[in-house]
C-alpha positions as CSV (number, residue, x, y, z in Angstrom):
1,X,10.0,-96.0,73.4
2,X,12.8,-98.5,73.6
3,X,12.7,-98.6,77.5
4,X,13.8,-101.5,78.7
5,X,12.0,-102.6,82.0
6,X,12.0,-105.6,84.8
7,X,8.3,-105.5,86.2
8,X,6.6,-106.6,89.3
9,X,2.9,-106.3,89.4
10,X,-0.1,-105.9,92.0
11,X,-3.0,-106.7,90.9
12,X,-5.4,-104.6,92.5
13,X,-9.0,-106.1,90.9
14,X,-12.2,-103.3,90.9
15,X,-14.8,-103.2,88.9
16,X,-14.3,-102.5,84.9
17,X,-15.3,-100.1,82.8
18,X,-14.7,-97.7,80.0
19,X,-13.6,-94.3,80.5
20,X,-15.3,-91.8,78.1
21,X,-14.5,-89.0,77.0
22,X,-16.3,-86.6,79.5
23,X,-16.7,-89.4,82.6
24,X,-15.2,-89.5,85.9
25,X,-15.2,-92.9,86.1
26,X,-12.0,-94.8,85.5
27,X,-11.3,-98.3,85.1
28,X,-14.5,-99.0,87.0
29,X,-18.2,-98.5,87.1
30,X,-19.6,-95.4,89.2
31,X,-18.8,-92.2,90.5
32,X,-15.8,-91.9,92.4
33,X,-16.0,-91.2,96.3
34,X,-14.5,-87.7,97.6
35,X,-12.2,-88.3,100.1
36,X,-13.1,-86.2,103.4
37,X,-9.9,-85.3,104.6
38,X,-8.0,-82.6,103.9
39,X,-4.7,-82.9,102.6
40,X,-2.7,-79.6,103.6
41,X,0.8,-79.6,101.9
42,X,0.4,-77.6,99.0
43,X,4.1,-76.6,97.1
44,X,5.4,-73.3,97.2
45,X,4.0,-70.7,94.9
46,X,6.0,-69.1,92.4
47,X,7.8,-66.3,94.3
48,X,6.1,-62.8,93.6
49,X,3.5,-63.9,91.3
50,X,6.3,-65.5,88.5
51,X,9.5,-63.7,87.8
52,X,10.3,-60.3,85.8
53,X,11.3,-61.5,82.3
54,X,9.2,-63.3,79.9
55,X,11.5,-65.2,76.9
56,X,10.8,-68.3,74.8
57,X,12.2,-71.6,75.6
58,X,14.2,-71.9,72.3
59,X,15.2,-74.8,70.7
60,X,18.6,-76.6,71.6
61,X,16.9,-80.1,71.8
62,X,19.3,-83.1,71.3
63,X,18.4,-86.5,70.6
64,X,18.4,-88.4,73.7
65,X,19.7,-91.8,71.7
66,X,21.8,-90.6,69.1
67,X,22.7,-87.0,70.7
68,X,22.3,-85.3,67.4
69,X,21.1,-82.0,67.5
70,X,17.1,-81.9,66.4
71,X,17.3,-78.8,64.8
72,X,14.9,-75.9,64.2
73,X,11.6,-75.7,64.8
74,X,10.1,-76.7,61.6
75,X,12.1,-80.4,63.0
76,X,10.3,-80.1,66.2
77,X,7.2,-80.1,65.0
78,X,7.8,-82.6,62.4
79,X,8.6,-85.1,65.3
80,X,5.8,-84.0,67.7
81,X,2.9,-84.2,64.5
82,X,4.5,-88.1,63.8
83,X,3.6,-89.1,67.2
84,X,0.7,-89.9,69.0
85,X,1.1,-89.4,72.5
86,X,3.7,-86.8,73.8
87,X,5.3,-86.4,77.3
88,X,6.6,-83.4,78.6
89,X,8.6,-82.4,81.7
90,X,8.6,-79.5,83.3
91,X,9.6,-78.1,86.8
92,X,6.5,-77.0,88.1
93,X,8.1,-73.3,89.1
94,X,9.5,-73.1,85.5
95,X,7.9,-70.6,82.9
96,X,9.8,-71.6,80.2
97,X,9.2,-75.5,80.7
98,X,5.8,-74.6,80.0
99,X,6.2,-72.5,76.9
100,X,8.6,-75.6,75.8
101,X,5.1,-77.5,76.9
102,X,3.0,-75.0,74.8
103,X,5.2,-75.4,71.6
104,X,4.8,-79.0,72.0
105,X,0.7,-78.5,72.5
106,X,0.9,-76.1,69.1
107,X,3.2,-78.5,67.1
108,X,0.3,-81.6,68.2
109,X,-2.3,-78.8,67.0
110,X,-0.9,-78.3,63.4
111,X,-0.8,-82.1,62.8
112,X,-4.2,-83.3,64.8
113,X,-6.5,-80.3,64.9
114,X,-9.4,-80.6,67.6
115,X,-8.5,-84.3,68.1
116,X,-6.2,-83.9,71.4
117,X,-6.1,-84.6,75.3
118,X,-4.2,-83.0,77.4
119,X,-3.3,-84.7,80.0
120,X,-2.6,-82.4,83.4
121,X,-1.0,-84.0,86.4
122,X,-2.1,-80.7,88.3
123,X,-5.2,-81.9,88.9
124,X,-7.2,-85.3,90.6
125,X,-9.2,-87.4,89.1
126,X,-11.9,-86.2,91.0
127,X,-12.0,-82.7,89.6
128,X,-12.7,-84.3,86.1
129,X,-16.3,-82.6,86.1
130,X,-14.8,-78.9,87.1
131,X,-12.2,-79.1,84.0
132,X,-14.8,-80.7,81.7
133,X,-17.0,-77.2,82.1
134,X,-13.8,-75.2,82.2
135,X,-12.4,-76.6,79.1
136,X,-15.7,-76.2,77.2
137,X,-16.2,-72.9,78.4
138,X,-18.9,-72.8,80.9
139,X,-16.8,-71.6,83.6
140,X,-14.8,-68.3,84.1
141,X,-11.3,-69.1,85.2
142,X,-11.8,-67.1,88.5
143,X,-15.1,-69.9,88.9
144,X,-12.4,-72.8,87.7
145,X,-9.8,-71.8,90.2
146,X,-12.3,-72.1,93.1
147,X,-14.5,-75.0,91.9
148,X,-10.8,-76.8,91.3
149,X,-9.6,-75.5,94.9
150,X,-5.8,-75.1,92.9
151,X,-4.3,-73.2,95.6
152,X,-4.8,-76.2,97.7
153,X,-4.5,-78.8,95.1
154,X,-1.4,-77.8,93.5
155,X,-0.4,-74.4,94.6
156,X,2.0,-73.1,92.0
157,X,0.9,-70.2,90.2
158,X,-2.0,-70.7,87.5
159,X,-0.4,-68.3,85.8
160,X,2.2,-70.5,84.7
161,X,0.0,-73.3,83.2
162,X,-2.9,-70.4,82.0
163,X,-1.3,-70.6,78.2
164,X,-2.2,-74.4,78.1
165,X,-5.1,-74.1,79.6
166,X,-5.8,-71.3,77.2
167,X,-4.8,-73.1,74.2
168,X,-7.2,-75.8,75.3
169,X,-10.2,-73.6,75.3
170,X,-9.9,-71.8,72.0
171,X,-8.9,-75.2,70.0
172,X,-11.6,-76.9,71.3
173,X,-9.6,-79.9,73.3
174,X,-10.3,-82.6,75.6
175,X,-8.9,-82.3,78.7
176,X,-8.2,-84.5,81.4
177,X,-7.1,-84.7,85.1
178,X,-4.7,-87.2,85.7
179,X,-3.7,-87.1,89.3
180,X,-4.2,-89.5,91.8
181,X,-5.5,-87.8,95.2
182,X,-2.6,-86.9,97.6
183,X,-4.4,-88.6,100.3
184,X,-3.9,-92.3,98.1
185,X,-0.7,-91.7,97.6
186,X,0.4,-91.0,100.8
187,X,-1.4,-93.7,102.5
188,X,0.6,-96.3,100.4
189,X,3.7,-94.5,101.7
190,X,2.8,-95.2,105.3
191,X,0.9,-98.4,104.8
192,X,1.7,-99.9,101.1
193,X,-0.4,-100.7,98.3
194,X,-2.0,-103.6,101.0
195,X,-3.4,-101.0,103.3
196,X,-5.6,-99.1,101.2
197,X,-9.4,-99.3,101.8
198,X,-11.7,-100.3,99.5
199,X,-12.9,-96.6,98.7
200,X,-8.9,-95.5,98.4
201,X,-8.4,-98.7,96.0
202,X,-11.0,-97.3,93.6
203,X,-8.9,-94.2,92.6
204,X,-6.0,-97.0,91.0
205,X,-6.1,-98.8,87.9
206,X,-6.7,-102.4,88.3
207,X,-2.5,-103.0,88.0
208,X,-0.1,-101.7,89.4
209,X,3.2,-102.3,88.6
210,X,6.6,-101.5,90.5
211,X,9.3,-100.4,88.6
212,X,12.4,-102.1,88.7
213,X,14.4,-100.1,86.4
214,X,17.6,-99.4,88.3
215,X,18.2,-95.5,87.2
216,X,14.9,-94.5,87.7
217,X,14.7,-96.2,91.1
218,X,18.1,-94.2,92.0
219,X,16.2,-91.1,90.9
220,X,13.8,-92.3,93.7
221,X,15.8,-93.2,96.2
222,X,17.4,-89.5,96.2
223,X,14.1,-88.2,96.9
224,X,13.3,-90.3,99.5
225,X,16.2,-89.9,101.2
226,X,16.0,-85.6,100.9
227,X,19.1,-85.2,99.5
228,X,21.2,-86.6,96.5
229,X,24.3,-85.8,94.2
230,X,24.6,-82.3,92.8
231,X,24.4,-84.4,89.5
232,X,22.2,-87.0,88.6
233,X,23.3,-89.2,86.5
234,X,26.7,-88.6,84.7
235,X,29.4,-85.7,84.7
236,X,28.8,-83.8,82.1
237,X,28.8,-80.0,82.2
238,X,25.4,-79.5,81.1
239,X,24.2,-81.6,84.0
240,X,26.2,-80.1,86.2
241,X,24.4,-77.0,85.5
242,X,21.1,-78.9,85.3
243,X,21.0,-80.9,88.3
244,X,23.0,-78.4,90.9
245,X,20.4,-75.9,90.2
246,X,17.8,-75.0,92.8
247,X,15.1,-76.6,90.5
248,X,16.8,-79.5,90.0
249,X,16.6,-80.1,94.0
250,X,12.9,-79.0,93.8
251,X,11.9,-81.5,91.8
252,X,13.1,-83.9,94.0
253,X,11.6,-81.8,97.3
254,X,8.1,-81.6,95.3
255,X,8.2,-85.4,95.2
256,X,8.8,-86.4,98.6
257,X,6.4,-83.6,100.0
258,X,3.5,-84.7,97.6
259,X,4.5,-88.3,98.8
260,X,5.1,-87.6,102.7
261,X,3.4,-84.5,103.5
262,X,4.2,-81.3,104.2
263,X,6.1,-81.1,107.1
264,X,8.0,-84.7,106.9
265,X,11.4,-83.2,105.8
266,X,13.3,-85.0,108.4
267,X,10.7,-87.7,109.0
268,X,11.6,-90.7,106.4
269,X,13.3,-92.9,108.9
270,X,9.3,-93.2,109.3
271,X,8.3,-94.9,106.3
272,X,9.7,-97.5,104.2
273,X,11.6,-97.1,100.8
274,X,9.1,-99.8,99.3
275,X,6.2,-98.0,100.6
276,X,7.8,-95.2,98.9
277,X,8.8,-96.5,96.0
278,X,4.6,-98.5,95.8
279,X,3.2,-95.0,96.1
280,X,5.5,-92.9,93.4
281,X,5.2,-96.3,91.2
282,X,0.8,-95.9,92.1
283,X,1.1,-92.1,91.3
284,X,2.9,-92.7,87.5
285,X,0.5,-95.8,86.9
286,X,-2.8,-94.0,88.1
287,X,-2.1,-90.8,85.7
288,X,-0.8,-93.3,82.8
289,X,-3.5,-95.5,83.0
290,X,-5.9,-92.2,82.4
291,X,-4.7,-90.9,79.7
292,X,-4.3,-94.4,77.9
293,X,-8.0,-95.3,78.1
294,X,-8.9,-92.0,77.0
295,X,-6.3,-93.1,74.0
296,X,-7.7,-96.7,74.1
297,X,-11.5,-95.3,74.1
298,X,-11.0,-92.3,71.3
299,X,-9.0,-93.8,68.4
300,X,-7.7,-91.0,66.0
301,X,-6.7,-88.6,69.3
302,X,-3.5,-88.0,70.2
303,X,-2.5,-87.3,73.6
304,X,0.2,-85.3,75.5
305,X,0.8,-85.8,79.4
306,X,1.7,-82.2,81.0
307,X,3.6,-83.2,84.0
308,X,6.5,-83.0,86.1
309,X,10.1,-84.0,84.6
310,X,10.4,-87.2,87.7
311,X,7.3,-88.6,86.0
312,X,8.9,-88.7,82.7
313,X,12.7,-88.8,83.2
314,X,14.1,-92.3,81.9
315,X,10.7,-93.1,79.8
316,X,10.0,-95.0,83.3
317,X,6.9,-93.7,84.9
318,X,4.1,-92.2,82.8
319,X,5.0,-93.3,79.3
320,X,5.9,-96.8,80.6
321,X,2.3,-96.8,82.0
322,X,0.9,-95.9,79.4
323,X,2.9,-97.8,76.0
324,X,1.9,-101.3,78.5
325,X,-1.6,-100.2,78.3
326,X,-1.9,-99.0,74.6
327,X,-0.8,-101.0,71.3
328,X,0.3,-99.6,68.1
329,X,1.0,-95.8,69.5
330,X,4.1,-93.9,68.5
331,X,5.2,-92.0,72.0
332,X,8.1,-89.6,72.2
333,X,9.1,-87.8,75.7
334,X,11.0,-84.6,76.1
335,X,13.0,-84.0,79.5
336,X,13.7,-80.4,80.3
337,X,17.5,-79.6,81.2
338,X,18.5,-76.7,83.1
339,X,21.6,-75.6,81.2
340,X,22.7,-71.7,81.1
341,X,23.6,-72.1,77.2
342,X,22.9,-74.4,74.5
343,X,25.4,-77.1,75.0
344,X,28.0,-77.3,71.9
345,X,27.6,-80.7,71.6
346,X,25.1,-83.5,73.6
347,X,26.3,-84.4,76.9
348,X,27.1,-88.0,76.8
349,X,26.0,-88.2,80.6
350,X,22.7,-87.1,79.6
351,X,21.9,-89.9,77.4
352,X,18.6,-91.7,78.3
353,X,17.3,-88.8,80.0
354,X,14.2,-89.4,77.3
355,X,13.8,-89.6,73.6
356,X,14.7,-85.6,73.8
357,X,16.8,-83.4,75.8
358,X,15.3,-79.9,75.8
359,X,17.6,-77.8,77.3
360,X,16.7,-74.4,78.8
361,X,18.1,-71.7,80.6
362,X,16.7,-71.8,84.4
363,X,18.7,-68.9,85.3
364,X,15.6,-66.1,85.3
365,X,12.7,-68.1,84.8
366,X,10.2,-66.1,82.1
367,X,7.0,-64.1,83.4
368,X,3.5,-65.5,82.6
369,X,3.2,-65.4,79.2
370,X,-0.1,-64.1,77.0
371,X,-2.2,-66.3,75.6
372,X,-1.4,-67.1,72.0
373,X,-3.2,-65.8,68.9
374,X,-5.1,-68.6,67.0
């Protein structure tokens, strides 16, 4: 993936053990425990249901090395069927980030057939079981959206994610839920990695490593603090566009309230940057560290991580977690850039954003779109 990175690891020591296709348990022996409380900060739906337009994403993807153009689609897919594990961004209010997502999951199709797991930050470890039975079928989604609790768990629109989901069922995938309960998470942002109890340690992998890459931590920091540059990184027009945007900010805002809590807008003279830092570091490690023993235990799959762009952005949270964990893999990421037109030429300022820049218009984000015909 070519990302360079400075690490410094917690070892957090739990029982081993394999994690199967179809089993809850992860990187330990056993069920794992349901936490009690309930964790009420759930983001924003998308306004009215999803907006009035539905469009494709298109294809103005630059290489995020070498800024050349990647071309057509027939290109696209000849780089997403090469590789074995595939991350891609979104913002979580975004229709057309999960088209782009959808393209990617149809391009992995044409190359692997049934032998694919999609990876969904949307949903906790714990609800492993629910999707298992949704993916294979045995559930109506009306049943999945309850059994999962998704208005509480996540809270955008299901409509949004429904073609992946969709394209799951009829292909025959695996599925897996990646997330790390927002109660874990949180607690290591009041207390650190040190204060969690035994039953909250059994939800990480058994390292955890903090990230000491200096952009990404920047990336962070802005979150932490509630605010940040209209741009992040660089000048460039496209970025301008991208960052300044109101989901550009949301990204950011989704972070700290998954982190803090709902209500903790002006409350992070409260907690700690490092605690901060320990629990988005925990998040990215927990959901990389799934989907690479699922990787590590199924040889032949290939995977692709659906989650949000700061889990991606810089190659520094879930595909770092995962390439440490896996050998031999060929990864590539794709970071979704909010830009109203297909740049002429690749931003310089945008370079290292991942392997590829897919930018897409943010302006009028697309309706739900149909599932696709098979």
């Amino acid at each position: 993936m070519g990302t360079s990175l400075s690490v410094l690891s917690f070892l957090l020591v739990f029982n081993s053990g394999a994690f199967a296709e179809s089993s809850v348990s992860f990187d330990r022996k056993g069920a794992l425990p349901v936490l009690s409380e309930d964790i009420k900060a759930p983001p924003p739906a998308v306004a009215g249901g999803g907006a009035a337009k539905s469009e494709a994403p298109g294809f103005c993807i630059f290489n995020g090395r070498s800024g050349s153009p990647l071309g057509a689609g027939a290109a696209f897919k000849t780089v997403v069927g090469e590789s074995d594990v595939v991350f891609s961004g979104e913002s979580h209010d975004q229709m057309k980030d999960h088209l782009a997502q959808l393209e990617a999951l149809k391009a992995l199709g044409e190359a692997r057939g049934e032998k694919i797991a999609v990876g969904f930050e949307m949903l906790n470890m714990t609800l492993q079981p629910v999707l298992d039975d949704y993916a294979a079928g045995k559930l109506s989604e009306e049943e999945f959206l309850l059994k999962a609790d998704w208005k509480k768990e996540w809270g955008f629109d299901f409509k949004l994610y429904k073609p992946l989901f969709d394209f799951v069922r009829e292909n025959g995938l695996k599925a897996l839920a990646l997330n790390l309960p927002k109660k874990v998470v949180s607690k290591i942002a009041r207390a650190g990695l040190a204060g969690l109890s035994p039953e909250e340690k059994q939800y990480l992998p058994a390292k955890v490593e903090i990230t000491k890459d200096e952009a990404y931590i920047k990336y962070i920091r802005q979150s932490f603090e509630g605010h940040g540059p209209s741009k992040q990184p660089g000048g460039s027009a496209a970025g301008k566009v991208r960052s300044g945007t109101a989901a550009g900010r949301a990204d950011k805002d989704f972070l700290r309230q998954y982190i803090l809590g709902k209500g903790k807008k002006d409350m992070g003279d409260m907690f700690t940057f490092e605690n901060y830092l320990a629990a988005m570091c925990a998040w990215n490690e927990t959901m990389g560290a799934r989907l690479a023993d699922f990787l590590n235990a199924n040889p032949g799959f290939a995977g692709l991580a659906v989650a949000g762009s700061g889990h991606v952005i810089y190659n520094a949270g879930i595909p770092t977690s995962v390439l440490s964990r896996t050998d031999g893999l060929r990864p590539v990421s794709f970071y979704p850039a909010d830009a109203a037109a297909c740049p002429a030429a690749f931003p310089a300022d945008d370079a290292g954003l991942a392997d590829y820049v897919w930018y897409i218009d943010h302006s009028s984000p697309a309706a739900p779109a149909r599932s696709p015909a098979h």
